[in-house]
C-alpha positions as semicolon CSV with decimal commas, in nm:
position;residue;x (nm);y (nm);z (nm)
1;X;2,234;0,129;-1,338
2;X;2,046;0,438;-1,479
3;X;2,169;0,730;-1,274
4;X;1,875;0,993;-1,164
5;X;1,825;1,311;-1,040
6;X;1,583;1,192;-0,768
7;X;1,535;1,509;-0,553
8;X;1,420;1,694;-0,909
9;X;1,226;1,387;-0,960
10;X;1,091;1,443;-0,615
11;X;0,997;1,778;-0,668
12;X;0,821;1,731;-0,974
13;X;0,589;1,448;-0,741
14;X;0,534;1,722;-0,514
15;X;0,358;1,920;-0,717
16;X;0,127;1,635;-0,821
17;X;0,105;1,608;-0,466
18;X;0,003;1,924;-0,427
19;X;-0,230;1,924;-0,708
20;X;-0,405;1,688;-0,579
21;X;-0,440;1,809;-0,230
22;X;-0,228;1,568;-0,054
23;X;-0,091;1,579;0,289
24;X;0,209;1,430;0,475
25;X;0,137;1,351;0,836
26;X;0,361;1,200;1,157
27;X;0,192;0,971;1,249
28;X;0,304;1,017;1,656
29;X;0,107;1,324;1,610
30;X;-0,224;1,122;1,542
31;X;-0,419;0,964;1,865
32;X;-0,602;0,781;1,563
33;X;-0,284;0,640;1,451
34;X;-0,196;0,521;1,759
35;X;-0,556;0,373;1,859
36;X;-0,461;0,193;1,525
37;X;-0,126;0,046;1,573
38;X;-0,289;-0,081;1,888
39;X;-0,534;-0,259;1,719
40;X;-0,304;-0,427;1,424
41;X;-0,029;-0,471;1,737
42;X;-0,109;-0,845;1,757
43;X;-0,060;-0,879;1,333
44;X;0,194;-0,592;1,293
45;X;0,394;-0,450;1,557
46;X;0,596;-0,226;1,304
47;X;0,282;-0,038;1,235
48;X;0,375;0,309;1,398
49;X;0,751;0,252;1,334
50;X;0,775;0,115;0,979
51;X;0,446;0,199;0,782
52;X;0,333;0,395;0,593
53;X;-0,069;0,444;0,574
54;X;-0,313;0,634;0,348
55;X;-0,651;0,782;0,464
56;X;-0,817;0,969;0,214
57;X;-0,564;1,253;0,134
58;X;-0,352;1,227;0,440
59;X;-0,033;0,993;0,397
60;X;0,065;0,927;0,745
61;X;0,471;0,846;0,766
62;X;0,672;0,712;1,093
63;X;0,865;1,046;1,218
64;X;1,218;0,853;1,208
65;X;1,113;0,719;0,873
66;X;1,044;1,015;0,729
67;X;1,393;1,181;0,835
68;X;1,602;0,903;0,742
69;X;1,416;0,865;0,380
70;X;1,643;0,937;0,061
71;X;1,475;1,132;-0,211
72;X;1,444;0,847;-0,457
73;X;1,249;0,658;-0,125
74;X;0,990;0,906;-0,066
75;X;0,989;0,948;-0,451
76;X;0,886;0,545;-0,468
77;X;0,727;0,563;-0,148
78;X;0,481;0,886;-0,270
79;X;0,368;0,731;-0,604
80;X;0,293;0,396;-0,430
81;X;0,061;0,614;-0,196
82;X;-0,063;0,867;-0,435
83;X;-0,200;0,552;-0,642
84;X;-0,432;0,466;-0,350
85;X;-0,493;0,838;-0,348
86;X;-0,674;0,825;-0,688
87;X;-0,797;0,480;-0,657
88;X;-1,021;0,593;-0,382
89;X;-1,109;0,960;-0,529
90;X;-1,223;0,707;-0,803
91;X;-1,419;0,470;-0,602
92;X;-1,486;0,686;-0,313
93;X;-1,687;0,404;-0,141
94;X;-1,600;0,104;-0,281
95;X;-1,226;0,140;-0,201
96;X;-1,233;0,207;0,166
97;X;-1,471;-0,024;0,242
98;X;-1,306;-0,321;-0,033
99;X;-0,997;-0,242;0,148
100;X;-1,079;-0,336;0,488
101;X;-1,307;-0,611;0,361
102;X;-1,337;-0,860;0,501
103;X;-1,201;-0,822;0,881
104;X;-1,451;-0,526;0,872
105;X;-1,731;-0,780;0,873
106;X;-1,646;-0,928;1,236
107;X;-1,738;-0,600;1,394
108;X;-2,100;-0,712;1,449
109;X;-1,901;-0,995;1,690
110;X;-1,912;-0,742;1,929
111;X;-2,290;-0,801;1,992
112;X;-2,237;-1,171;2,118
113;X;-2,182;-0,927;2,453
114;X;-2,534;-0,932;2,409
115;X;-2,525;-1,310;2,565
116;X;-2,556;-1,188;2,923
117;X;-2,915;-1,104;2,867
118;X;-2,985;-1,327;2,582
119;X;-2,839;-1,639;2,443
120;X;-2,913;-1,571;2,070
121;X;-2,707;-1,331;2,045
122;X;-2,437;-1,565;2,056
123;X;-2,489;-1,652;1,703
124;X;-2,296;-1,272;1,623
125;X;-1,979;-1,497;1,714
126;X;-2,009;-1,642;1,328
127;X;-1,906;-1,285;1,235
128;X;-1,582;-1,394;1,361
129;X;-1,474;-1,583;1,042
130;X;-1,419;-1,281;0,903
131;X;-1,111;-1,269;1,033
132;X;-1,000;-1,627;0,926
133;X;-0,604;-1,551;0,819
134;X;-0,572;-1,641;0,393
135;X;-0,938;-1,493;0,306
136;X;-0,875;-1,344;-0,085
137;X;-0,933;-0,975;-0,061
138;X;-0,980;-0,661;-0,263
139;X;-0,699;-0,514;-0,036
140;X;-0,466;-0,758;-0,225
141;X;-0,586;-0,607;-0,567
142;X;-0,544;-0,192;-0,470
143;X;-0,218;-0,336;-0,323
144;X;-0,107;-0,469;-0,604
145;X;-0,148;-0,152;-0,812
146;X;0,063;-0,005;-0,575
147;X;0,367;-0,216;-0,572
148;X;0,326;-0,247;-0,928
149;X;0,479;0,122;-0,915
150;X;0,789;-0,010;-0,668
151;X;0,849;-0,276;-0,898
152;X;0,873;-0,058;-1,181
153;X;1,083;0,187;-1,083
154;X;1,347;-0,026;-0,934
155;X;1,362;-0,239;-1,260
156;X;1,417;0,078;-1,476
157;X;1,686;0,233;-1,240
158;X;1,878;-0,097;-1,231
159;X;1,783;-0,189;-1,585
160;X;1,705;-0,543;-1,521
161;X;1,440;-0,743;-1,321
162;X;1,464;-0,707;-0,971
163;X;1,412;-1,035;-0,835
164;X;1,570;-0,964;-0,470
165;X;1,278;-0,711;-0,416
166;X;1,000;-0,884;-0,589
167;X;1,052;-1,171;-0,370
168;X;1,021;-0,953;-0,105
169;X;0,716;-0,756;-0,213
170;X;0,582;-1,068;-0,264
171;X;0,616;-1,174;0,112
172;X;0,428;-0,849;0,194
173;X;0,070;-1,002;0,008
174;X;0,129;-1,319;0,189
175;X;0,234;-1,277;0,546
176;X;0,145;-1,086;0,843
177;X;0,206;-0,764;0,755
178;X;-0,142;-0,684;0,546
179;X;-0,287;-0,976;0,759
180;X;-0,220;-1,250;0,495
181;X;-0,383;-1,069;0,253
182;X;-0,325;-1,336;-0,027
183;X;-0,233;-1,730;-0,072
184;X;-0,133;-1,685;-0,461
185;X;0,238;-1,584;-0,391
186;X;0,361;-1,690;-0,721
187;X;0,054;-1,498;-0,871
188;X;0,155;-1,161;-0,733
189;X;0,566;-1,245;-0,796
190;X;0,405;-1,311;-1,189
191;X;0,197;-0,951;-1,188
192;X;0,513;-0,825;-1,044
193;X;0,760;-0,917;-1,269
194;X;0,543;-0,852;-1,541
195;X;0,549;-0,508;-1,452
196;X;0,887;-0,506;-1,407
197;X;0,930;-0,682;-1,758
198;X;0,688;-0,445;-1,947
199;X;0,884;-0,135;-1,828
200;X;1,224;-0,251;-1,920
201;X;1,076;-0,339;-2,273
202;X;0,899;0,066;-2,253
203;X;0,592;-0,078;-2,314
204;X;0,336;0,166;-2,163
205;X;0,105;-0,026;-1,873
206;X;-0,274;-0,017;-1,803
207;X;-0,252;0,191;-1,483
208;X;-0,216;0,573;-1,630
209;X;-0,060;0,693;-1,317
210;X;0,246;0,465;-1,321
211;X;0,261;0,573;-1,674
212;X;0,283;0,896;-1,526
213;X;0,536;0,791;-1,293
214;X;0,789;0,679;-1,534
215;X;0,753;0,953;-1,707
216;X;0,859;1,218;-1,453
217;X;1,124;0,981;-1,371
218;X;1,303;0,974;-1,714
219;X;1,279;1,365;-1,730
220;X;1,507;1,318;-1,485
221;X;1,749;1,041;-1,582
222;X;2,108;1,164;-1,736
223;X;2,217;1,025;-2,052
């Protein structure tokens, strides 16, 4: 077990953070928040308690959460978010709208209301497959880039591969949570511990900001 200063490492996140004009919200504080966890209620009822969401620059964190978070948590839990940070100020449209894709798509549902004057507009109902559980999605890819970052860290502060919490990053891509946001699970566990096995080898990866990550991180590590 590598020991590491995380609150220095923490600090040295912050003012990437900063840099890149980054937020942290309470979520309780947010009627949007809360119009959301009512939505995703029936999927994920841990929403407002246990999540943590992203919207453009604004990194939204439960208030009890937050408080009871170790350095070395928000540490992992800040470059995990800050990676959807730049993915979307590098595909400012495709990202939010990939990431939502495709339960986005059974909005137009809505217009089957249109029924009471006119039975054709029962055909907006087909929208509904949209939200068919299982349906491969981008979400599952910008996810992936994310936990990449988890995996990596935990694998170089315990200096082997973490198969206790890959298995359960895994479970994240293919239950409720992210609205069974992949089938593959032995795909992701493979990405996964691929990332896990390229860092213990310090092979440098393809994502430059986990790159990045590491790197602040073993500033920080004492020989």
């Amino acid at each position: 077990m590598r020991k590491i200063d995380w609150d220095a490492a923490y600090k040295e996140l912050e003012q990437k953070q900063a840099a890149l004009g980054v937020q942290i919200l309470m979520k309780d504080t947010s009627r949007t928040q809360r119009f959301i966890g009512l939505l995703l209620k029936p999927f994920n009822d841990r929403y407002m308690t246990g999540f943590i969401t992203t919207l453009g620059k604004n990194v939204w964190w439960p208030r009890e959460v937050w408080a009871k978070k170790s350095a070395r948590g928000k540490f992992s839990t800040m470059a995990h978010e800050l990676q959807h940070v730049l993915d979307r100020c590098d595909h400012p449209f495709m990202f939010p709208f990939t990431y939502i894709a495709p339960q986005i798509l059974a909005l137009p549902s809505f217009l089957a209301l249109g029924a009471f004057w006119n039975l054709h507009f029962l055909w907006f109902l087909l929208a509904l497959a949209a939200l068919i559980p299982g349906i491969p999605t981008k979400r599952a890819y910008w996810e992936l880039r994310g936990y990449k970052i988890n995996v990596s860290l935990r694998c170089f502060e315990e200096e082997e591969i973490a198969v206790e919490f890959i298995e359960g990053a895994t479970k994240v891509f293919t239950g409720p949570s992210y609205y069974w946001m992949c089938r593959d699970g032995d795909k992701i566990y493979g990405v996964l511990s691929s990332a896990g096995k390229q860092t213990l080898m310090e092979e440098r990866h393809s994502e430059a900001w986990l790159n990045d990550v590491l790197d602040i991180v073993k500033r920080h590590t004492r020989s």
